[in-house]
C-alpha positions as CSV (number, residue, x, y, z in Angstrom):
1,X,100.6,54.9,-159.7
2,X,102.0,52.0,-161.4
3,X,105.5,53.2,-163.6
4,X,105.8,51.8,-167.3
5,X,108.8,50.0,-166.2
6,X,106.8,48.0,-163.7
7,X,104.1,47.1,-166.1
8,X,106.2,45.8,-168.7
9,X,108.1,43.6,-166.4
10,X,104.7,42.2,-165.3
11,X,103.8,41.2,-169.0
12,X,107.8,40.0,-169.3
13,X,106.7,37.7,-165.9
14,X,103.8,36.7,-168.0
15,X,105.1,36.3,-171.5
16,X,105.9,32.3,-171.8
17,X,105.0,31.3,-168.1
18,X,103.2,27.8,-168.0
19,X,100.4,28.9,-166.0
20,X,99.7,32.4,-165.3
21,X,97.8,32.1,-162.7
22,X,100.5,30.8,-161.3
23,X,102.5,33.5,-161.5
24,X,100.2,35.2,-159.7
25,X,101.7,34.4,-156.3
26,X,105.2,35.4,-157.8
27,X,104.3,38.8,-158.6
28,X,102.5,39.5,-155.6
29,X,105.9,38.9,-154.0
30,X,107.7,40.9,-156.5
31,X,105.4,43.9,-156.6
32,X,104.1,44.6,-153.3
33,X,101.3,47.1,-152.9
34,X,100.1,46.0,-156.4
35,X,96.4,44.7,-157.0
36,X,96.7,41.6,-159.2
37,X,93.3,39.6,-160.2
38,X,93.2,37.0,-162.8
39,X,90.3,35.8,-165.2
40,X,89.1,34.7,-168.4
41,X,89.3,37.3,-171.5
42,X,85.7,36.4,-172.0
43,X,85.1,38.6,-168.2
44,X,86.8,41.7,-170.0
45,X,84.6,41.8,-173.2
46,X,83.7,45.6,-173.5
47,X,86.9,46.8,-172.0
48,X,90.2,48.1,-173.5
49,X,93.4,46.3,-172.8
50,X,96.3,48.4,-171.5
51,X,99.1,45.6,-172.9
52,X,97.5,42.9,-175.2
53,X,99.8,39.7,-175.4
54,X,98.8,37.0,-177.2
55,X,98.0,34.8,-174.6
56,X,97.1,37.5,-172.0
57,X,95.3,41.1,-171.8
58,X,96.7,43.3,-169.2
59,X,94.3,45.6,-168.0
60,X,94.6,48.5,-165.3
61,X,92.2,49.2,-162.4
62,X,92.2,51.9,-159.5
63,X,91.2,50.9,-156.1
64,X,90.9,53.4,-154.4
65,X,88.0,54.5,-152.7
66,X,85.0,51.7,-152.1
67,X,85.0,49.7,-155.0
68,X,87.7,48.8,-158.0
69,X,87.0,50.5,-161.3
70,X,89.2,50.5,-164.8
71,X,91.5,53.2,-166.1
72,X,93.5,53.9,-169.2
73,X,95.9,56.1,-166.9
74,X,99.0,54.3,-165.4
75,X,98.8,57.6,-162.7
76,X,95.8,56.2,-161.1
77,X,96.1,52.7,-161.3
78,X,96.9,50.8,-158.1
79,X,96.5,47.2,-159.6
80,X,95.9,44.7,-162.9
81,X,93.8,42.3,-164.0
82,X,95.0,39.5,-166.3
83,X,92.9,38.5,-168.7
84,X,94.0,34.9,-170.2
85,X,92.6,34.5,-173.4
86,X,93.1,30.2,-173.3
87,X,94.0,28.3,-171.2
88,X,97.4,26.4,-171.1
89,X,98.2,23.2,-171.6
């Protein structure tokens, strides 16, 4: 289960960071026992966004079980994946 309050301070973490990927590293440290994956928005096409930013997607998945899968549900997510939708300079 991943608490509102933790998934907004992810996208706070995220908002105006030079390189989200990154900040990957950062969070890891900062949420332990979270699931964080980062990729292109282009990798997400098809899928609904939990948090849209407009320089990130934040998108939940559940990992239980064998293999990771998306949810809408902040009770069963165990993990996000951050979409960038451009790269940084």
């Amino acid at each position: 289960m991943l608490a509102q309050d933790v998934l907004q301070a992810i996208a706070t973490d995220l908002n105006g960071s030079a390189s989200i990927r990154a900040q990957l590293a950062a969070m890891r440290t900062r949420h332990p026992g979270i699931t964080f994956s980062c990729c292109d928005a282009s990798d997400m096409s098809g899928e609904e966004p939990y948090l849209s930013h407009s320089d990130f997607n934040i998108y939940l998945i559940n990992s239980n079980g064998h293999c990771w899968h998306m949810t809408g549900d902040p009770e069963e997510a165990t993990g996000v994946v951050i979409a960038e939708k451009a790269v940084k300079k």
